[in-house]
Each structure stands twice: as C-alpha cells, then as structure tokens.
N, C-alpha and C positions, 0 to 999 in steps of 0.2 A: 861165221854163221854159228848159230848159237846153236849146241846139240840139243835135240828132241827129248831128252830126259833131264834138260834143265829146268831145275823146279820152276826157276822164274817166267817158263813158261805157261805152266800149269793153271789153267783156268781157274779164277778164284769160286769159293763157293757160294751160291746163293742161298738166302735165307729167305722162307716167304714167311711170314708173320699168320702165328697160330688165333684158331678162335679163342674164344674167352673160353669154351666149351673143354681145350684141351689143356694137359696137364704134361709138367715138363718131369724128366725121370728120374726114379728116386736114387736110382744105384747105375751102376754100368751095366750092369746085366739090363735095365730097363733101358738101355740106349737105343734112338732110331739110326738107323742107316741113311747116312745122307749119301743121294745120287742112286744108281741104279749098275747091275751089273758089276763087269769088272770094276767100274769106277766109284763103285758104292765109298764113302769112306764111313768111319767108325765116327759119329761125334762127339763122342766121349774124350778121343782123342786128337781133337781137330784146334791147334793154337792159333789166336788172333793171326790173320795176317793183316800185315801195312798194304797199303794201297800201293798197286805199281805204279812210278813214278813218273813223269812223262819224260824222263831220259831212256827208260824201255821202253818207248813206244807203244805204251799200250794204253787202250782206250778207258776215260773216268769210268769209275765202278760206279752205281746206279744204287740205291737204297732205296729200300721199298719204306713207305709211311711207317713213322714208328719206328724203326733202327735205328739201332745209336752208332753216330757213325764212328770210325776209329777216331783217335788221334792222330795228327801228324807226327810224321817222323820227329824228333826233336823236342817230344813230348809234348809240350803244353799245349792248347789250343787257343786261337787266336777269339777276342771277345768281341765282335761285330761292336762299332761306334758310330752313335748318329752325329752328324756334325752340333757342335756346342754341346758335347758330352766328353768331360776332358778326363772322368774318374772312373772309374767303377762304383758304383750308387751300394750305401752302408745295406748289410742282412734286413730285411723288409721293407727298404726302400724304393719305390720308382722312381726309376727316370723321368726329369722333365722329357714329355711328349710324346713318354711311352706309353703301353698298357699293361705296363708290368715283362713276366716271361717270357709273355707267347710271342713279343716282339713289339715293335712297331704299329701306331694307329693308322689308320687306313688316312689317306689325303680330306682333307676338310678343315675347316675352319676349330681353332684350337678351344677345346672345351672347358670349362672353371670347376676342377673336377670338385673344390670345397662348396658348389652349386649341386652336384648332381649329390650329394650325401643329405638328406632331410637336417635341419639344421635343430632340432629334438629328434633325438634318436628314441626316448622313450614314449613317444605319441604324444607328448602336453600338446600338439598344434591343432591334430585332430581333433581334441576334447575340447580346445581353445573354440573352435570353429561353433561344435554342435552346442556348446553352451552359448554362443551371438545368439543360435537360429532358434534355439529355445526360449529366448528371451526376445526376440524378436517376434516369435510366433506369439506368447504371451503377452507383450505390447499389443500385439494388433484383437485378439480375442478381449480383452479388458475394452478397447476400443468400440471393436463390436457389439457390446453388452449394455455401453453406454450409450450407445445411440438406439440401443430399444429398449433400455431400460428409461431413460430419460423420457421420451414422451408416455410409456403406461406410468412410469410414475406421476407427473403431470399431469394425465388425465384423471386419474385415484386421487392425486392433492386435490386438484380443482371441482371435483365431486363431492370431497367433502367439505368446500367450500361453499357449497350453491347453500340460498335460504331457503328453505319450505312452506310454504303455506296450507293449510285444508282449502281447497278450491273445485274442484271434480265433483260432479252431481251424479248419483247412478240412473241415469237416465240411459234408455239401452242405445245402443252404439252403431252407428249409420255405415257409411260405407267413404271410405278413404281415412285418411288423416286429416285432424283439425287441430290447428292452432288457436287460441285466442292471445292474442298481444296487447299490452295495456299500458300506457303510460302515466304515471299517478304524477302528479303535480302539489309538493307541497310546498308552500311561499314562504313557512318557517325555511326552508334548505334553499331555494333558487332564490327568494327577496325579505330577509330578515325584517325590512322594513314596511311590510302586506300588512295591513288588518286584516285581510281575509285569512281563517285558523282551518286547520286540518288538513287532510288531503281528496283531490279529485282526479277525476279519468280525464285529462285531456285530450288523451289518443285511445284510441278503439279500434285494432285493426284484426279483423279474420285471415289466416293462411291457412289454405284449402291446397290438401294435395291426393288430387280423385286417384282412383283404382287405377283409371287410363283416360287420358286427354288432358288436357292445361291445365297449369297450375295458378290459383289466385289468391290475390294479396288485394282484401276489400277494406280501405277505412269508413268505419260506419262514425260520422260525425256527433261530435258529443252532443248537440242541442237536439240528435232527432228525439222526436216524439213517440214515445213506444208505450207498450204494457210492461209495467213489473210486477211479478208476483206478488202478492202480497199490498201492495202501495196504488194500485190502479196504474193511471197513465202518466209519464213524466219522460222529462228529459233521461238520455239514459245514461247519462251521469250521472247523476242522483242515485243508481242502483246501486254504485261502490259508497255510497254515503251512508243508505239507509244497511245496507248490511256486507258491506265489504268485496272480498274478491267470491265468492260463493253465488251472493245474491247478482252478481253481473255474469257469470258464468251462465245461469240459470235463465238471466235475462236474453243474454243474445243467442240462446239454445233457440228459446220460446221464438226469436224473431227469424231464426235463416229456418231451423227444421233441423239441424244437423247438431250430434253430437261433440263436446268441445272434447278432445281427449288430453290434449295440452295446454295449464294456465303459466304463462310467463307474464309477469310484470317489471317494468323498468322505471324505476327514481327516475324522475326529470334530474335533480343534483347528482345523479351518477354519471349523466351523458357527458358532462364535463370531462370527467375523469376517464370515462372509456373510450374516447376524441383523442385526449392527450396521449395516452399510453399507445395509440394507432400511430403517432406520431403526424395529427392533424386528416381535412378530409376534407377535400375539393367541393364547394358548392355553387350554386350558380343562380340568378334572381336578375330578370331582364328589368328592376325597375330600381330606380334610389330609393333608401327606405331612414327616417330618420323618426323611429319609434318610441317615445318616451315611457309606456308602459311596458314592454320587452329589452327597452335596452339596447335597439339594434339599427346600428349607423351602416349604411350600406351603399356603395357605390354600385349603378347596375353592372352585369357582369359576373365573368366566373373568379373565385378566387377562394385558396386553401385558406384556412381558419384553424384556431386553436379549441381547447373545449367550451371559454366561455362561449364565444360570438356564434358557436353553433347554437350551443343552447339556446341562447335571443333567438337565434334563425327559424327554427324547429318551436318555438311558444309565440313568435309575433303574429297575431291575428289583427288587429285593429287598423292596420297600415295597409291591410290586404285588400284588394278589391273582391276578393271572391270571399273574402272570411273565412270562418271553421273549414272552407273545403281547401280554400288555399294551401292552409296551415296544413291542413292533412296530407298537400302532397307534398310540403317542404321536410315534415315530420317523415315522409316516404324517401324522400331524398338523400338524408340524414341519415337514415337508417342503410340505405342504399351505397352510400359514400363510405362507413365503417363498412362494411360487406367486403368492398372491392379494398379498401386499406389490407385485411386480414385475409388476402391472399399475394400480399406483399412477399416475395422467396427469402427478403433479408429478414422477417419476422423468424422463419423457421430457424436462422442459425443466429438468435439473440435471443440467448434465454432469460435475461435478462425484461425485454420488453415482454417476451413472454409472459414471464410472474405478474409482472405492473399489470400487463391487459387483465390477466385471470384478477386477481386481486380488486382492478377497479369491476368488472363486470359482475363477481359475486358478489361485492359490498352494496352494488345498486339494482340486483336483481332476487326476485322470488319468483320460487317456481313453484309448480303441484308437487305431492308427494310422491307422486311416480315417477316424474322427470328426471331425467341426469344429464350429465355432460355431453353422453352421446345423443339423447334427446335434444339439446341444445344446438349442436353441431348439426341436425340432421333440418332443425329448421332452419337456420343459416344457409342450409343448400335449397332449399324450398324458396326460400326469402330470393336466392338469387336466382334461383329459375323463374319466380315469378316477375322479375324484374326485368327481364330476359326479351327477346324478340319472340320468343313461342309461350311466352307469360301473359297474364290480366292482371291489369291493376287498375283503379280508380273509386268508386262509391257506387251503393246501392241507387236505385232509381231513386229520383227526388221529384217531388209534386210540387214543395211551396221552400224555399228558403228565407221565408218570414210569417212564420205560419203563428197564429197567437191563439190557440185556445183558451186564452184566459187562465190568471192563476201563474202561469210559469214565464211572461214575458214572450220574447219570440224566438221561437223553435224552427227545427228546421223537421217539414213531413214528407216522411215516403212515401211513396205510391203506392198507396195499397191494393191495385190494381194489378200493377208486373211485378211488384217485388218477391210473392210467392214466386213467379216461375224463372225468375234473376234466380234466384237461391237454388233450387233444383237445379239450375242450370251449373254453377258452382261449385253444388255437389259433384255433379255425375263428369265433371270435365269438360264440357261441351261449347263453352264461351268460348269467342274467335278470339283469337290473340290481340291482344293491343289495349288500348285504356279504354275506360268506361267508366264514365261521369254522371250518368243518370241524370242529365238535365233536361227537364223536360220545357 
C-alpha cells in the first residue's frame, strides 16, 4: 500500500484557462493561490508535473481547450502521421491532404488547392472581364444608333432628293386631305421613235382622304371634257399643255369643289425604274393583248413583270375594250402592285434596294413645295387604304364615252347632272365602299 503522503498520490492540479480580460503576474508577490484552503498551493512555486503513468494506476489527465499538453516522459513528442506522409513537411510547407497546422481536412473529395488561389493575384482578371463588358456594351449602343440613325438619315437624304415644282393655287382650303396624282407621258423618254413632242397627263387621279368615312382614289379620264381657266372647254389634258402643273391643279379644283393641298407627279420613264428597284410587281389582265402601239404582248392571266412590260401595261389603251377607262384601272393596278411590293419586310433589311427605290422614285417624281417624304409616305397609306375593302375607287360619273363637241375629236363627258353631288360626296367621306365606274 502506498502511504498517504505519497506525492504520487497527490492529485494533479487543474488549470482552467483565463479570459483575454485577465492578466498573468508580474512578480511573486502578484501570485494567485491555486486551490483553496489548506490545499491552496503557491503557483509561483508549482513545477511542471509529468502525467501519471498507467503503471500507477491513475486515470488520463483531461486538458481543458487551449493547454499545452506536457511532453511525454522521454522528452520528445511524438508527430501524429497521416498515411503517405513519410517526412516531416520543410518550414512553411503543407502536407499533402493537410490544412496546414490545425490538422487534418475534414473527409471529402480532395480539393486543387492551385484552383482555390485566383490564378492573377493582382486583379488583371477582374479588369480583364469589365473591359469584355465595356466593349460589349459599346458594340451593342453603336448598334442601337445605327438602326435609328439609319432610317432619319434616309429619310433627310430622300428629302432632299424629291423635285419641286410651283403647283398649289391659294385657293381657301376645304375640309380633309387631297391629293392630285398625275402621270405626264413624254414619248421622247418611253418611245424615242413618237413624232408626237412634249409632254401630256395620261393619268389624272384625285386621293381624297375625308375628316371621317372612306377614302377615295378617283381616275378622272384624260379625254373628259371640262372647263379650263383661261382656254374655255377642252379635254383636260390640254390643261398641263397650255400652262403646266398649276393650270391642271386649278383645273380639277374648279371641277370636284375641293381644294388640292398635294401636287405629285410621276414620269411615265420613271415607272420602269421604280418596278425594277421593287424588285418586279404582279399584274393580272383576263384577256391576250398583242399591242403595237404600247408595246405590250400579253398572255391572259396573272403574272410578275419587270419595269418595261409594266410600263406597256399601265400606257396600252387601243387594245382595250373599255379604252381611257380601261387603262385608268390598269394604271390603278400598277400603282396598287408597287404599294403592296414596299411593304415587302425584306426591303426594310436591304439598304441597298432601299437607295435604288429612293433614287429611281425621286428621279421620276415632282412634288409642290410643301410636300416632303413624309407627305409622300402619308399618301402611300391613303393610296392603300383606298384600295382596301373599306376604300372607293373607280371614275366620276360618265354621261357619253364618245362625246364630240366638235374641235376636239371624241371626248369622254360627265354628267353634269350627279357629278356635283359624286364630289361632295368624296369630300365629306360618305361613298359606300367598293368601285364606282359612273357608267351610265
């Protein structure tokens, strides 16, 4: 039996770990008493003890977190080894599959730790990045710019492209919008080989677009027999002969009632060029036509054309059974065919065809002084509304389509009868939708 005042029995002493708060002492005389009572000891004076061994029988000493534990007896301490760790790893080195110090990584799948360190420790990556997204943002804003710069430009080119003419009479100003459309025919440009010299109005058509109700598209035929200012009574063709686009303006005021507020005229030798640049335009004629003075070889039937055979299409009169009224609605057709070409979606992404159309339609068109591009565009949707299932189109009433007053050959006359109240009616919107031929 081991006597009772052997040290080895002596309970070792416990340490519990101070706060950050407290401070350790500077002298002896600052010394704590460790334990209580008689058992208090001094620990100033208190030297390491070794752990009891398990040959005494006593139970492992416990270490509170943080304690350094002793060494074992025999001095050195043994270096915990993970298997395939056969060295001790050089001053600042880890262990393969360590985390350094603290020990051992927790079970999981083995990490690349030259992955987890950014591979630019000085940020080039991050700067690398916002300079893509900078220039990516500036790609797309240049992008943006050219898809609205692109058509105001083109509309400002093609603006100052249009030709002008003095045409508008100040005569006071009715109620809706009017168009006058004219198509001048001169046989130096369509037939080099014509003896007939200068230019005429082949086509004559009013676009009427009332306050409120339908909109009309009337070809007034060139041989009718009208008043003109100035000249008495005459075909009103004659009226672009004897004094140009003014004196026809003035003329077909005097004949509907209604103020013109828009003069467009169109070259016959332009419609070629403005067909082509549409890239052609579907027409359709239920009879064979093999015309020597237009030019125009036709099998019946529908079938796309290029800009001559239009042109023949839109000027053959003589092959026609109805004549000047024929022509006026093949001339409606043709105009009708380019309409629906220039809402093609492949025109909008070829700018290309773009240019060619502006370029052939300013080269063959004059407009009034007021008119512009968006004036132009705004009859274009008139044009197609009057074409339309809730549109009028066809001719003023007609009394005689061989009417000869003598002096001028034979003319074609309106009723003078309903054509006043035809024309108010045109005005104010009130004509039922669908054609009107005025044949009486």
């Amino acid at each position: 039996m081991t006597p009772s005042n052997d040290p080895r029995r002596t309970p070792p002493p416990s340490f519990t770990p101070q706060s950050r708060g407290a401070q350790r002492p500077r002298s002896a005389g600052d010394a704590v008493p460790v334990g209580a009572g008689d058992d208090a000891v001094d620990a100033t004076k208190v030297s390491p003890v070794s752990p009891p061994s398990a040959e005494d029988g006593a139970a492992p000493q416990s270490y509170a977190p943080g304690d350094r534990r002793p060494a074992p007896a025999g001095g050195a301490r043994p270096v915990p080894r993970r298997p395939g760790v056969t060295s001790r790893p050089a001053t600042g080195q880890r262990p393969e599959g360590t985390d350094g110090p603290r020990g051992p990584r927790p079970p999981g799948p083995a990490l690349d730790e030259a992955a987890a360190v950014p591979a630019d420790g000085d940020g080039s990556r991050p700067r690398r990045r916002r300079r893509r997204r900078a220039i990516v943002i500036t790609v797309a804003c240049l992008l943006l710019a050219c898809l609205v710069a692109w058509p105001v430009g083109l509309v400002m080119w093609a603006d100052g492209k249009l030709q002008h003419v003095d045409a508008l009479s100040d005569h006071a100003a009715t109620p809706g919008t009017t168009y006058l459309i004219a198509g001048s025919d001169s046989r130096a440009e369509t037939d080099p080989g014509s003896t007939i010299t200068g230019a005429r109005t082949d086509t004559i058509m009013v676009l009427h677009v009332p306050e409120h109700g339908t909109t009309s598209l009337i070809s007034i035929p060139r041989d009718s027999y009208v008043k003109i200012p100035g000249h008495g009574s005459n075909k009103i063709n004659a009226a672009y002969s004897y004094g140009g686009a003014p004196l026809l303006v003035e003329t077909v005021e005097k004949l509907t009632g209604m103020k013109v507020d828009h003069y467009v005229e169109v070259g016959f030798g332009g419609v070629k060029e403005i067909v082509d640049a549409v890239g052609g335009v579907r027409l359709c004629l239920d009879y064979d036509v093999d015309d020597k003075k237009s030019h125009l070889k036709w099998k019946a039937g529908c079938h796309t054309v290029g800009g001559s055979k239009a042109l023949a299409f839109s000027r053959m009169r003589y092959a026609d059974p109805k004549g000047d009224i024929g022509r006026g609605e093949r001339q409606r057709q043709v105009i009708s065919a380019i309409s629906t070409q220039l809402k093609d979606k492949s025109l909008f992404v070829s700018p290309g065809r773009q240019v060619a159309l502006i370029k052939a339609g300013a080269a063959a068109t004059h407009v009034d002084e007021d008119a512009g591009i968006i004036d132009l565009g705004r009859l274009a949707l008139a044009f197609r509304n009057a074409n339309g299932d809730k549109g009028v189109t066809g001719t003023p009433p007609i009394k005689d389509l061989d009417y000869r007053p003598g002096g001028v050959g034979s003319s074609v006359l309106l009723d003078p009868d309903t054509s006043p109240a035809f024309w108010t009616a045109v005005r104010d919107g009130t004509l039922e939708p669908g054609e009107v031929n005025g044949m009486q």
